[in-house]
N, C-alpha and C positions, 0 to 999 in steps of 0.2 A: 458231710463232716468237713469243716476247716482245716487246712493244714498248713502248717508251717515251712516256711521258703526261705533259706538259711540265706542272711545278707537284707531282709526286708528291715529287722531292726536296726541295722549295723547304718543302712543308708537313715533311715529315720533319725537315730543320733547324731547323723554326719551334719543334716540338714539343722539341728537342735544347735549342734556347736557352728555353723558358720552363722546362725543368726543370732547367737549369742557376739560372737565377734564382728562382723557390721553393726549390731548393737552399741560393742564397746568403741569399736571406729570412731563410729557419728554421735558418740554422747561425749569422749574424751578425745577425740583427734589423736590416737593414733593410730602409726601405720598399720593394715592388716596382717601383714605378714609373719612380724614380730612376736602374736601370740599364737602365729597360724604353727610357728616354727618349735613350738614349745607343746601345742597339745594335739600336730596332727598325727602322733602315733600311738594317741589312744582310739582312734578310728580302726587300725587294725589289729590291736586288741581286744577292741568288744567285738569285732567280727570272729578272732578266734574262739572268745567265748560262748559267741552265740553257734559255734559246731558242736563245740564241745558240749555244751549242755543241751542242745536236741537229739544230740548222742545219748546221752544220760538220761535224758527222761522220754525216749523213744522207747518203747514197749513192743516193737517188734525184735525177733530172737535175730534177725541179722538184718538191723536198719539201715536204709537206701536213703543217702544225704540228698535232698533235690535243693535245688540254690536259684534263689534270684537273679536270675542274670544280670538285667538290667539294675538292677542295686549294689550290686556284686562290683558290675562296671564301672557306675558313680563313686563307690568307697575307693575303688584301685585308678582311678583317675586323680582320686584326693591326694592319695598315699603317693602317686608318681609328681604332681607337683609338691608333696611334702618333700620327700628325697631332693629333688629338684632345687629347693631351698636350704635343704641342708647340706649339699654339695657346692653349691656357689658361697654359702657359707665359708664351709672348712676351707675355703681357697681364697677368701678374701674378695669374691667377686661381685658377691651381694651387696656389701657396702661400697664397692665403688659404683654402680647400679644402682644405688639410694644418694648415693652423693651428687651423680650426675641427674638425678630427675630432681633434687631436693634444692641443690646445690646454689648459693647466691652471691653473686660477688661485692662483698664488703669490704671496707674501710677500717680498719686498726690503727692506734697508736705502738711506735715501738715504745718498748721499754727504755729510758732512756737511760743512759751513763752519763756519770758523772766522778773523775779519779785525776787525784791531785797527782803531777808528776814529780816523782823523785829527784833533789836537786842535783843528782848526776847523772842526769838524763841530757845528752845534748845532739842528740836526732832521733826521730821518728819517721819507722817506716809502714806506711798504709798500705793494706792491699784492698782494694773494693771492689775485687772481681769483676762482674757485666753488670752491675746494679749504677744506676743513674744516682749520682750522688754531688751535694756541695760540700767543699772546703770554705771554710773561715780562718782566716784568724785574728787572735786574742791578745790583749793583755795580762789574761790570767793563767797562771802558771795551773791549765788542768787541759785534761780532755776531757771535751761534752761532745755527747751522739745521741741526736733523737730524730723525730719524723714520723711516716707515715710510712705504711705498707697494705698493698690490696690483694684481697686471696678469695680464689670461689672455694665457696668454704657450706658446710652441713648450719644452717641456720641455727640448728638444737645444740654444735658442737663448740668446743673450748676454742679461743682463738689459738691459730696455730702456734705463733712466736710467744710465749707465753713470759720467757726470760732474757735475761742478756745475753746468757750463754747459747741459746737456740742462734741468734745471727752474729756474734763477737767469737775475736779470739783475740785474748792480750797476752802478750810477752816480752820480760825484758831480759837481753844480752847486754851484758856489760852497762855502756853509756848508750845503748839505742833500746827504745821499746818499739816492738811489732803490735800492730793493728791490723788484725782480719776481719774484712767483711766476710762472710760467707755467704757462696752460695747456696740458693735457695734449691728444693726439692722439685719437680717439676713429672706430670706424667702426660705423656704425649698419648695419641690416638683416642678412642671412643670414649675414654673416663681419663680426658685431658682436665689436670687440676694443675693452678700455679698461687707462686708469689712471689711480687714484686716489690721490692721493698728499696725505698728514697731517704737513704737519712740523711742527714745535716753531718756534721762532721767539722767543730771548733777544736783547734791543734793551738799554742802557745805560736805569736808572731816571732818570737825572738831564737825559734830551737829548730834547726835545721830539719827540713822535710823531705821523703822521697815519698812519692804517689804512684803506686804500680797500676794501671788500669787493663781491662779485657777487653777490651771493642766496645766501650760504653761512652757516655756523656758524662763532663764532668764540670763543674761552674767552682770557677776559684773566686772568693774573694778576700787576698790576702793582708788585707787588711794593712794597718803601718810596720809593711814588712820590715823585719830585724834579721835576717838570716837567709842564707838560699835555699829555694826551693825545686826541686826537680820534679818532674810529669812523664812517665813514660809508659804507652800502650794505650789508651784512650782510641775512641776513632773521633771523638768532636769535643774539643774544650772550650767553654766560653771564659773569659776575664774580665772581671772587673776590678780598673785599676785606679786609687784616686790621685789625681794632678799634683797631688803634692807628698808623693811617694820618691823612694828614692831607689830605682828598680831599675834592670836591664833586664829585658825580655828576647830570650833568643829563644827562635820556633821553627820545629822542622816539618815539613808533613808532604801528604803527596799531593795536595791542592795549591792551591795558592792563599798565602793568608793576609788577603786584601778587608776579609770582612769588619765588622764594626766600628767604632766613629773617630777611625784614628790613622793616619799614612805612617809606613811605617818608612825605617831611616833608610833602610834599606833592602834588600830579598834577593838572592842567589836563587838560582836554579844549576841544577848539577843530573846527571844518569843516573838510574841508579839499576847494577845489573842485576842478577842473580837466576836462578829458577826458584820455579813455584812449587804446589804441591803434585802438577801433575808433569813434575819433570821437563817443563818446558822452557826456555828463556824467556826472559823479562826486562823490558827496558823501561823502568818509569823514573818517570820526573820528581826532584825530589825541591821544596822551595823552602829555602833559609831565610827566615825573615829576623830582624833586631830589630829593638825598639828602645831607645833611650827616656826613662821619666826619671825629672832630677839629675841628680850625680850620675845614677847608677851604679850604687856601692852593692847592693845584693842582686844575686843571679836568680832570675827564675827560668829556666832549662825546661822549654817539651819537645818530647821525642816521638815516634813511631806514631805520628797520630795524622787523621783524614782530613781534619781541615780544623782550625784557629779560628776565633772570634775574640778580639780586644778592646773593650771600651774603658775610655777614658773619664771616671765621673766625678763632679764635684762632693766634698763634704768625705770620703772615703779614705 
C-alpha cells in the first residue's frame, strides 16, 4: 500500500513554480527574484495544507505524520532564501544589490535654466560647491545653466536629476540673487553610486559677480567684462581673457601662477602661517600675481586657490 510523505507535494509545487518563473525569466527578461519575492510564501502554505489535510483524511484513530525529509529540506531552503529577500528588502539592501550588479554609467542632459534677472539686481552670488564648472558671460540680462551630468544609474530607472530643482537653489535678497549649485548624493563602499554633474553657467557681463568654490575646477570666460568679478575657494581656475578687454587680474594661490600664454606684470610671494587641521604649524608660500589687459577699469579677484591658469585669446 502507497503512503503518503507530508512535504512530497509541497516540493513538487516548489519545483512547478521555479519553472514557471525561469520560464517568465527567459521569455520576458526579468529579474528572478522579483516574482520570486511576491509568490515564495505560497510554498509554505501548501505545505501547511498538505498536513493538514493528511490529518484529515488519515483514517487512523491517532494518525502518525511521516514527512519527506529531503523535500521537507528543499521547501525550507526556498522559504529561508524567500525571508532572505524579504529582509534585504525591508532595509533597502536588495535594491542597492541590483543596482550594483545592474548598474551602468550614463550620460544625462541637465535640465536647463533659463530666468530673466530683475532690473534691481546688481550682484550675484554662485555657490558651485565641488562640481567642475564654467562661467560665461553675457550680454543678456538672464541667467542660463545647462550641461551634462554622469551617474551609475539602474538602466530600467528614471534619470536621477529629473528638475531644476533636484541641482539649483535661487534666491533673491534685496539687490543680490543667490545661486546654489548643489551638492550631489554620493554612497561610498560596496554599492558606491555617484553623480557628477558639469554645468555651464552664463551670469549678465555687466552685474557684479562673486564665485564661492569647494576645492573644484573652474574655467572663467568673462566675456566683455562690465563689472567686478571675485573667485574665492577653488583649487584650479583656468581664464580666458580676450586682448581687448579691459580687466585687472589679481591672483592669490599657493602655486605659482606662471601657467598659460601670458607673463604676468608682476607676482609677490609672502608666508603664510597658521595651523592646520592636525594642530600643527604651517608655513606656506603664498604668490600674488597682477595682470594688467587694457585700462583695467574692472577687478577680477581670486582667492584661496591651488594654482591659476590665464590665457590671453583673440576674438573674446
Amino acid at each position: 500500500m502507497r503512503k503518503w510523505r507530508v512535504g512530497t507535494v509541497s516540493m513538487g509545487l516548489s519545483l512547478m513554480l521555479l519553472g514557471v518563473l525561469l520560464f517568465i525569466t527567459q521569455i520576458k527578461g526579468k529579474i528572478m527574484f522579483e516574482p520570486f519575492l511576491v509568490w515564495w510564501p505560497i510554498i509554505l502554505v501548501v505545505l501547511g495544507i498538505e498536513i493538514i489535510v493528511y490529518l484529515f483524511l488519515s483514517k487512523q484513530e491517532n494518525p502518525i505524520v511521516k514527512y519527506d525529509f529531503i523535500s521537507i529540506l528543499f521547501v525550507g531552503i526556498l522559504g529561508t532564501i524567500g525571508i532572505g529577500f524579504t529582509l534585504l528588502t525591508s532595509t533597502g539592501l536588495l535594491t542597492e544589490l541590483q543596482t550594483l550588479v545592474v548598474a551602468e554609467d550614463k550620460s544625462f542632459n541637465l535640465p536647463s535654466i533659463e530666468e530673466e534677472l530683475p532690473d534691481n539686481i546688481k550682484r550675484i552670488v554662485l555657490e558651485t560647491s565641488d562640481h567642475e564648472v564654467k562661467i560665461e558671460g553675457s550680454d543678456v540680462n538672464q541667467i542660463n545653466i545647462f550641461g551634462t551630468y554622469s551617474a551609475k544609474v539602474n538602466p530600467k530607472s528614471n534619470p536621477p536629476i529629473a528638475d531644476k530643482d533636484n541641482y539649483t537653489l535661487t534666491k533673491i535678497v534685496g539687490d543680490t540673487m543667490y545661486v546654489t549649485i548643489k551638492a550631489t548624493t554620493r554612497h561610498s563602499g560596496p554599492f558606491s553610486t555617484y553623480i557628477a554633474i558639469e554645468p555651464t553657467i552664463i551670469v549678465p557681463d555687466n552685474v557684479s559677480l562673486v564665485v564661492r568654490g569647494k576645492h573644484n575646477t573652474i574655467a572663467l570666460y568673462p566675456g566683455s567684462l562690465k563689472n567686478h568679478w571675485t573667485v574665492d575657494g577653488p583649487s584650479y581656475v583656468t581664464m580666458h581673457v580676450g586682448k581687448n578687454n579691459d580687466v585687472l587680474l589679481s591672483a592669490t594661490s599657493r602655486n605659482r601662477p606662471e601657467n598659460g600664454n601670458v607673463k604676468w606684470d608682476s607676482i609677490e610671494i609672502s608666508d603664510k602661517g597658521g595651523i592646520d587641521e592636525f594642530e600643527e604649524e604651517v608655513n606656506d608660500k603664498l604668490y600674488k600675481g597682477t595682470l594688467k589687459v587694457g585700462n583695467g577699469t574692472y577687478h577680477l579677484n581670486i582667492f584661496n586657490s591651488e594654482l591659476i591658469s590665464v590665457n590671453l585669446v583673440e576674438g573674446l
